[in-house]
N, C-alpha and C positions, 0 to 999 in steps of 0.2 A: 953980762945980763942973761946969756942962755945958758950958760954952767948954772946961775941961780936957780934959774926957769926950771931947768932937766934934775936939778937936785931936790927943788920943791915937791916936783912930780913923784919922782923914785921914792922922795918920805911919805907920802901920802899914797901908793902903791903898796908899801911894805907894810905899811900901818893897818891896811884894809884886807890884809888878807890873815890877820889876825883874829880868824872864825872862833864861834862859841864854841869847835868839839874839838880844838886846838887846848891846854891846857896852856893855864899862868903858871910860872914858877913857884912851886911855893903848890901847890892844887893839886890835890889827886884825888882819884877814881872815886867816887861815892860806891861804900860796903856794904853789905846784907847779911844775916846772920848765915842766909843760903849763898851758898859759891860754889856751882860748879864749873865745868868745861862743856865748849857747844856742845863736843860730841857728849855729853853725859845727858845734857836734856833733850839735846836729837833721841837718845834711848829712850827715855821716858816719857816723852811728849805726842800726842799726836802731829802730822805735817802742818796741820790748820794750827794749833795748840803752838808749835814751836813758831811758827811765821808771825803771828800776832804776839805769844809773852818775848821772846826772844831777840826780833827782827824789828820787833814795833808797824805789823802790819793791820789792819785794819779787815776783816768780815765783813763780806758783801750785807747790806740792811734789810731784816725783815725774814734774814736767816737762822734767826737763836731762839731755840724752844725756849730761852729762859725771858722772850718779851713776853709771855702769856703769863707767867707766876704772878698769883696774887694772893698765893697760900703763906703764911706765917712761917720764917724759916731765916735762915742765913746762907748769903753769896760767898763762898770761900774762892782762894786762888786754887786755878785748875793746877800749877805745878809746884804750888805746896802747902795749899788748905791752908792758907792765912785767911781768918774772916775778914770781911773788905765791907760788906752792908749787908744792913737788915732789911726784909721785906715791906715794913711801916716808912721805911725813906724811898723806895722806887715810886716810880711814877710815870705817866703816859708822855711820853714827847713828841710821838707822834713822829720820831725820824726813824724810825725802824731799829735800835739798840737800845740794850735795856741803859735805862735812865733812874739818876738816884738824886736827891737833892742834898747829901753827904753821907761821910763813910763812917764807918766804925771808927771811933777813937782809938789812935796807932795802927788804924788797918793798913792805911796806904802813904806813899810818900809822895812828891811833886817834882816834876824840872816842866824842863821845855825844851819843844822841837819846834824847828824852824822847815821842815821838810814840805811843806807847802807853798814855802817862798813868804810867810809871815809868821808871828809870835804863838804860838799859843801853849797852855798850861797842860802838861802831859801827866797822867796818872802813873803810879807805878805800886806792884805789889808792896809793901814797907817790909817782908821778910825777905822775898827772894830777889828784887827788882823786877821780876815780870811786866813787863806792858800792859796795863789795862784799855787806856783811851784816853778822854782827853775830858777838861771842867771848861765850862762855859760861862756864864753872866746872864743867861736865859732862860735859868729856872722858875720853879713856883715862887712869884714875889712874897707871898702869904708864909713861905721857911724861909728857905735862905738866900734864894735867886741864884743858884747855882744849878748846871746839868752838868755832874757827871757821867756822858756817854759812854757807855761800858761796852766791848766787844763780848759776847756774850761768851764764847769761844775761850777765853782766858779766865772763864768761872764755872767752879761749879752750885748746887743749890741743892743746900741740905734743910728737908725740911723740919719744921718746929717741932716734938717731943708734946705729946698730949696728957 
């Protein structure tokens, strides 16, 4: 009965440490049409720029000139100018990062990080993988109901052609 007991336990230990960033057989890596080496975007990136697209870190809130735009224009990726949103989709959140209620079609891509200790829907650039931020269920109910929180740090803001 305790060889059962201690065997039940052991399959149920080995089972559980079967984490999301562990791969299934058979699963690899998600591609970008951009692939480099850290140290290639440590060259090109600034320290803030690489910590947030590369590391998936997060900018202190209420620190990105780009909460203030509400000039007509497009948000491209800061490390390789994929457009991500237009200025008619941003919006006030009121949590200090710019905020969009969705992205350019094929601008971005999705997974999830559990780096919190729960689930949530991670953004990422769709050409290079870049880290943008994270989608919510909290947006304007009147579009989509979606906030994508953007770090502002991992965009830049090229404005509209008159």
């Amino acid at each position: 009965m305790k060889r059962l007991l201690l065997l039940s336990l052991l399959s149920v230990f080995l089972l559980s440490c079967n984490g999301n960033a562990q791969k299934n057989k058979g699963e690899e890596a998600e591609e970008f049409e951009i692939s480099k080496s850290e140290e290639e975007w440590k060259k090109e990136l600034t320290p803030a720029e690489f910590a947030v697209l590369r590391k998936g870190g997060t900018e202190r809130a209420f620190t990105s000139e780009l909460n203030n735009i509400k000039e007509p224009g497009t948000f491209v990726c800061a490390a390789c100018g994929n457009e991500l949103y237009k200025t008619r989709y941003k919006f006030d959140s009121g949590t200090g990062w710019p905020s969009f209620d969705r992205a350019i079609e094929g601008g971005v891509a999705y997974g999830s990080d559990t780096k919190l200790g729960y689930q949530r829907d991670e953004v990422h650039c769709a050409r290079c993988g870049g880290h943008l931020g994270h989608v919510f269920n909290d947006g304007p109910k009147e579009t989509t109901g979606k906030r994508h929180c953007i770090n502002g740090v991992a965009m830049d803001f090229i404005p509209e052609k008159e």
